[in-house]
N, C-alpha and C positions, 0 to 999 in steps of 0.2 A: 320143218313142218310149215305149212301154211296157218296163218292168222288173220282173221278177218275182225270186223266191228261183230259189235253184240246184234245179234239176232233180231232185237227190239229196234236196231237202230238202221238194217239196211232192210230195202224191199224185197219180201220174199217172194221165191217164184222158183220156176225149173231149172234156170239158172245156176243159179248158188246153189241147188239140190243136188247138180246133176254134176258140177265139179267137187262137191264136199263126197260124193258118190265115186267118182273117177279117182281122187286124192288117194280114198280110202284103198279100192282095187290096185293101187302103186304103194301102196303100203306109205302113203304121206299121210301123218297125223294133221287134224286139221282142229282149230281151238279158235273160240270166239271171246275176244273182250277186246277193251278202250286200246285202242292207237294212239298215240302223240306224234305230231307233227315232223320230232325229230326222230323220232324211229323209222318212219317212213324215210327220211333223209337218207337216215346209216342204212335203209335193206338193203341184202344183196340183190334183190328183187321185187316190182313191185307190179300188180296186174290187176285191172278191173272184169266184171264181167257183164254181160250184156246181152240180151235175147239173139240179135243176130248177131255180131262177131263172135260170142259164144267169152272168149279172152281176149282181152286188149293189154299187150304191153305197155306198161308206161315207163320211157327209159330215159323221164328228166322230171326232174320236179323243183318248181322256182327257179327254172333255166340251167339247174344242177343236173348234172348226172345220178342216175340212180345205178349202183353196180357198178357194170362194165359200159353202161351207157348204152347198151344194146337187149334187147330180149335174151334172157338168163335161160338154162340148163332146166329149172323149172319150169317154165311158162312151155319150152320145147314139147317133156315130157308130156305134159297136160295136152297141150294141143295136135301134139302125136296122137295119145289116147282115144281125144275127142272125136278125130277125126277118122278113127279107126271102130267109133262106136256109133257113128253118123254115116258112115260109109262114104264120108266127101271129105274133099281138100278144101275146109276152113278156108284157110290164107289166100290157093288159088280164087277163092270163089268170090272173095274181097275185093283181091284187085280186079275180077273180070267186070264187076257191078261199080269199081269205081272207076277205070277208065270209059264205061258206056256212059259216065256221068247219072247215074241212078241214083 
């Protein structure tokens, strides 16, 4: 399942609504409470989310790997979903705004 900080503690918005929304449609349990430093370490997975990228893999933490060191089986599924409930290619649309230097 996916776990996030407490509610109280990240910024709410469509965001976080609309992935705990998508989680749920994939049949992924999603649960809020306190993180510690080193659980973030050990995940097999670790992903922020953000009005335009929508999910950001983050696949190193304190210059560690996180996982497989690469975007995980979940962050896939999720931005499969996302991108099939947006009607765009997320990832494509990243890189076409960051090589025009935008």
């Amino acid at each position: 399942g996916l776990v996030s900080p407490p509610k109280e503690k990240i910024l709410p918005g469509i965001t976080v609504a609309e992935l705990e929304t998508l989680a749920g449609q994939l049949g992924v349990p999603m649960s809020y409470r306190e993180l510690r430093p080193d659980e973030l370490a050990g995940s097999d997975e670790l992903f922020l989310t953000s009005t335009s990228p929508c999910l950001i893999p983050c696949t190193k933490l304190d210059g560690r790997p996180i996982g497989s060191g690469a975007p995980g089986p979940m962050f896939e599924r999720l931005i499969t979903a996302w991108d099939r409930h947006v009607g765009i290619d997320i990832r494509a649309q990243a890189r076409r705004f960051a090589t025009r230097g935008v």
